[in-house]
Backbone as JSON Lines, residues from 0, in Angstrom:
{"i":0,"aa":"X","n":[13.24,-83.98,291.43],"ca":[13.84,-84.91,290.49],"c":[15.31,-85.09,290.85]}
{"i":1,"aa":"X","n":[15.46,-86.16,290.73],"ca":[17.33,-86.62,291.2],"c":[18.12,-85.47,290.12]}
{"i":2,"aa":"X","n":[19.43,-85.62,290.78],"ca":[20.19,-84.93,289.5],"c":[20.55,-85.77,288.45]}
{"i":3,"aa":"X","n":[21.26,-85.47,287.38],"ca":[22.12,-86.15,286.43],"c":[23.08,-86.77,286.95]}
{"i":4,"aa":"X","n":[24.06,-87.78,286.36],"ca":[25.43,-88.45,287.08],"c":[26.0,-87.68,286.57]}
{"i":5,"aa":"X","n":[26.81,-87.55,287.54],"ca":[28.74,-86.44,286.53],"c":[29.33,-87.79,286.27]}
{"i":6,"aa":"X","n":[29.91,-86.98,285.18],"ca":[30.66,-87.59,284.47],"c":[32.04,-88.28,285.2]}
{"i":7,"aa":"X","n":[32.35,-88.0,286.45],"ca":[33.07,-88.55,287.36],"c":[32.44,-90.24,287.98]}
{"i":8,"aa":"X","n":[31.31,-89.7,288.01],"ca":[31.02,-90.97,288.24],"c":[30.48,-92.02,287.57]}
{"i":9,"aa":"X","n":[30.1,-91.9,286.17],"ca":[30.32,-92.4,285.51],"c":[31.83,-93.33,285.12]}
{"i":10,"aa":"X","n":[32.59,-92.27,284.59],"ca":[33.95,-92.52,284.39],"c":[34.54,-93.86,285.72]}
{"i":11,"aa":"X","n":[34.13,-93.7,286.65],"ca":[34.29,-94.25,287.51],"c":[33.64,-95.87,287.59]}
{"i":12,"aa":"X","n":[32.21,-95.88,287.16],"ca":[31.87,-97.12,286.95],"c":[32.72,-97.8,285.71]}
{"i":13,"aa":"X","n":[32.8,-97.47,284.73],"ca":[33.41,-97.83,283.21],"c":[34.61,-98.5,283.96]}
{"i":14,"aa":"X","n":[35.52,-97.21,284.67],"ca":[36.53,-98.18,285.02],"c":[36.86,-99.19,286.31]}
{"i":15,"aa":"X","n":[35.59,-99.61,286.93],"ca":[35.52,-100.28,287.52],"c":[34.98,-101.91,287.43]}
{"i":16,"aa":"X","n":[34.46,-101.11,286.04],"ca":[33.8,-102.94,285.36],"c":[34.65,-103.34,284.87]}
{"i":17,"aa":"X","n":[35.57,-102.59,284.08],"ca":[36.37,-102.59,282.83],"c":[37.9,-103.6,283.8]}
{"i":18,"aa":"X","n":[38.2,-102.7,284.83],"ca":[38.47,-103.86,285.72],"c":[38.54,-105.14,286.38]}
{"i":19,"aa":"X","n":[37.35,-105.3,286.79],"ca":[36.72,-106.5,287.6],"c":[36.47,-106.82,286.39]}
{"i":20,"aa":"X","n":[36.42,-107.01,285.01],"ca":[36.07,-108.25,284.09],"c":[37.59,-108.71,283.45]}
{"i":21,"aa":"X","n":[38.46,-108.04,283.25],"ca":[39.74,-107.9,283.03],"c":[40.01,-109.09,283.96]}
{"i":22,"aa":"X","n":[40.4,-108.93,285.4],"ca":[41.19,-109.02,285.88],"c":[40.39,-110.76,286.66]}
{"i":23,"aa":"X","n":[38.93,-110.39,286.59],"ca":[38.25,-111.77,286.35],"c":[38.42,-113.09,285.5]}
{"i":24,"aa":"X","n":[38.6,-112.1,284.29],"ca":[38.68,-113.01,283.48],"c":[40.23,-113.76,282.96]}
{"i":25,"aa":"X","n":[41.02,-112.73,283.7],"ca":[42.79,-113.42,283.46],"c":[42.55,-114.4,284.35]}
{"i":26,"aa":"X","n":[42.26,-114.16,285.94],"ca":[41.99,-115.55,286.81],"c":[41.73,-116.62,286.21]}
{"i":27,"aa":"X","n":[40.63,-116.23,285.63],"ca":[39.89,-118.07,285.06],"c":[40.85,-118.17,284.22]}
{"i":28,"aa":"X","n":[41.44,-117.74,283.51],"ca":[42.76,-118.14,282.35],"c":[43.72,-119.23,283.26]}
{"i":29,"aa":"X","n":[44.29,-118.11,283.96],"ca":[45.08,-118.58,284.69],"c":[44.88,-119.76,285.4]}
{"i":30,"aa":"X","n":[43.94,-120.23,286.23],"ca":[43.57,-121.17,286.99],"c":[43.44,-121.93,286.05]}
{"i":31,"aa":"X","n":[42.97,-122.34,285.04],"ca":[42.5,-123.21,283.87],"c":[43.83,-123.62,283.54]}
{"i":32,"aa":"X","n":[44.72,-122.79,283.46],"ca":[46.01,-123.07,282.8],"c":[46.87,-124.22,283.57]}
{"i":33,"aa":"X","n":[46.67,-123.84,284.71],"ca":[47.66,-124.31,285.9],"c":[48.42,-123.59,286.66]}
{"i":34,"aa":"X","n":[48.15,-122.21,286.51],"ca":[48.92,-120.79,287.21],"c":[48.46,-120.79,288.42]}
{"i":35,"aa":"X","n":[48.7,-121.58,289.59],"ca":[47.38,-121.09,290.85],"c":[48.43,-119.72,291.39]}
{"i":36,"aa":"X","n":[49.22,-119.31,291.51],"ca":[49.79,-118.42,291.97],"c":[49.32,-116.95,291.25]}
{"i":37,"aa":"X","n":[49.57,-117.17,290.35],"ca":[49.23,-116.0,289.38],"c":[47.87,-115.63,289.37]}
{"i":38,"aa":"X","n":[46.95,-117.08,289.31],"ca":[45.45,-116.59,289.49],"c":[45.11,-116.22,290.89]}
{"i":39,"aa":"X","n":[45.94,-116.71,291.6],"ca":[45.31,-115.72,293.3],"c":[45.66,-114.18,293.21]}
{"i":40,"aa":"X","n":[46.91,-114.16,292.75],"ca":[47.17,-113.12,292.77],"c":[46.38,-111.86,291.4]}
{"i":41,"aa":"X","n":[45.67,-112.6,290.69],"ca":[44.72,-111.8,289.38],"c":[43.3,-111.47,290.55]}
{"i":42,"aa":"X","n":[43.03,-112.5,290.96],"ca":[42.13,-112.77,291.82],"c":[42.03,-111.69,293.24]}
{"i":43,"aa":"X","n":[43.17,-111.42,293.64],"ca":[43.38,-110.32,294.78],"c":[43.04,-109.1,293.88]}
{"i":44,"aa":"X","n":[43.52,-108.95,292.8],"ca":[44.04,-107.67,292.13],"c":[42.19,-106.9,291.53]}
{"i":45,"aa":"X","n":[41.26,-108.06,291.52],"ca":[39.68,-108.1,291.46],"c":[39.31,-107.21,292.38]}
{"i":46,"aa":"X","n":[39.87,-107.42,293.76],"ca":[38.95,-107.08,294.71],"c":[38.92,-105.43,295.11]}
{"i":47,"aa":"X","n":[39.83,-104.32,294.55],"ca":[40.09,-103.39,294.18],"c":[39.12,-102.69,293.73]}
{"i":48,"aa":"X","n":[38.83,-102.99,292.34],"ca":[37.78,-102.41,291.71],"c":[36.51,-102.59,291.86]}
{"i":49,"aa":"X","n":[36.34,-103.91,292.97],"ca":[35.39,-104.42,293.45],"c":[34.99,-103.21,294.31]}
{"i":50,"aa":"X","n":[35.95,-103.43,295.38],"ca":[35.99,-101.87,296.04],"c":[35.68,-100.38,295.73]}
{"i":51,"aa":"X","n":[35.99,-100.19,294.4],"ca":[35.71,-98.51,293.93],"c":[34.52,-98.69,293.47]}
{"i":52,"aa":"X","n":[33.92,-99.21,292.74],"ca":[32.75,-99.81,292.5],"c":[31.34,-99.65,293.64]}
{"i":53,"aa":"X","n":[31.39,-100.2,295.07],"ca":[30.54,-99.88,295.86],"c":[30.78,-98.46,296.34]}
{"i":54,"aa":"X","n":[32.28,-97.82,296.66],"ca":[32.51,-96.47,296.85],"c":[32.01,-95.54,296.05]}
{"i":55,"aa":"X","n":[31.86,-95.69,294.69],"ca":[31.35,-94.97,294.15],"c":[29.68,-95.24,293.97]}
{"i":56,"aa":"X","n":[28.89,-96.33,294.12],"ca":[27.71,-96.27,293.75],"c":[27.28,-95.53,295.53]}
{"i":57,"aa":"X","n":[27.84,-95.77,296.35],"ca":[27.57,-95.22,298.04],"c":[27.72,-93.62,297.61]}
{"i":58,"aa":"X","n":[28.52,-93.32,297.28],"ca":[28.62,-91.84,297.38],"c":[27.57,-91.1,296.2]}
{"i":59,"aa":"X","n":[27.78,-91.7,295.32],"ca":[26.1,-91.36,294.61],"c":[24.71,-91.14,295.12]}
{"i":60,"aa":"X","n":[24.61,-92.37,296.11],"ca":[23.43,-92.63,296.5],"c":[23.67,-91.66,297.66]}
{"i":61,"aa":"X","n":[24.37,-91.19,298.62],"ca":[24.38,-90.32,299.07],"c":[24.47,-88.84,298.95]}
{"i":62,"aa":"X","n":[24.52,-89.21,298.0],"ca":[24.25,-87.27,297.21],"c":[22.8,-87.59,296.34]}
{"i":63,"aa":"X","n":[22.52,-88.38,296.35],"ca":[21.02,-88.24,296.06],"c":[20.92,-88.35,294.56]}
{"i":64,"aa":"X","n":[21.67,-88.9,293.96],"ca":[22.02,-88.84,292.33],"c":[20.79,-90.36,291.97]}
{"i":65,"aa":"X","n":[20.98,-91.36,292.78],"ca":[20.28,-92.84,292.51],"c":[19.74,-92.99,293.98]}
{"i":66,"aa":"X","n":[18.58,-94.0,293.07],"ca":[17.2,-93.73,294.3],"c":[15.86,-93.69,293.72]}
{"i":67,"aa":"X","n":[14.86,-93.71,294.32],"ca":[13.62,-93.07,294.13],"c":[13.67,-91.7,294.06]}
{"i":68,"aa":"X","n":[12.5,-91.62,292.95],"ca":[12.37,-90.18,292.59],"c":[12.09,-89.55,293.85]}
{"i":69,"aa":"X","n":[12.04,-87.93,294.19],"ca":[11.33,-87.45,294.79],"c":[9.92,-87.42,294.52]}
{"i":70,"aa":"X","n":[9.25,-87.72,295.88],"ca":[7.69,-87.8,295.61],"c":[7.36,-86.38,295.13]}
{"i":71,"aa":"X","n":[6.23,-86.5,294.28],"ca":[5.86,-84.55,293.53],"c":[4.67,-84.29,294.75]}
{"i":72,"aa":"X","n":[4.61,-83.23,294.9],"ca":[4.01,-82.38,295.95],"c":[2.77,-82.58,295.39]}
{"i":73,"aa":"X","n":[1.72,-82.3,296.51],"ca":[0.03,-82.71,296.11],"c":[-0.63,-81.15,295.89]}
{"i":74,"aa":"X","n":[-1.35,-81.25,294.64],"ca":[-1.91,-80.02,294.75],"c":[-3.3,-80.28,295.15]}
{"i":75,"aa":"X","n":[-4.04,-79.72,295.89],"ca":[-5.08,-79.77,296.41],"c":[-6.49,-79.0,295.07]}
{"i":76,"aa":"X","n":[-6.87,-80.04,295.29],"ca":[-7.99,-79.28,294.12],"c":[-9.3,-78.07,294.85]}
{"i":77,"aa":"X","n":[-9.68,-77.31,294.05],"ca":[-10.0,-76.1,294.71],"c":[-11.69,-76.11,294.01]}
């Protein structure tokens, strides 16, 4: 059976959405407004958490946390 997530990585997604919707959603403000400077630059500031985001679901999946279950062993009937 996989393990549980730590709470690190958890913590880690929260603040990676919590991010990328933030900083998503000032863009579209901004651009809507007439800020194109400000929204490129909200828009760069996205791609960050965009970043911790796959770093952290990679290193999960490489510790075996997410995934398919382990297959259960066959017992042979007797």
């Amino acid at each position: 059976m996989n393990s549980p997530v730590t709470p690190w990585v958890l913590a880690g997604r929260i603040f990676a959405i919590v991010g990328m919707a933030f900083f998503a959603a000032v863009a579209i403000l901004f651009f809507i407004g007439g800020f194109w400077l400000w929204g490129l630059g909200s828009t760069a500031l996205f791609f960050p958490f965009l970043l911790l985001i796959v770093v952290v679901e990679r290193w999960q999946a490489a510790r075996g946390m997410i995934g398919p279950p382990d297959p259960e062993p066959e017992v042979e009937a007797e």
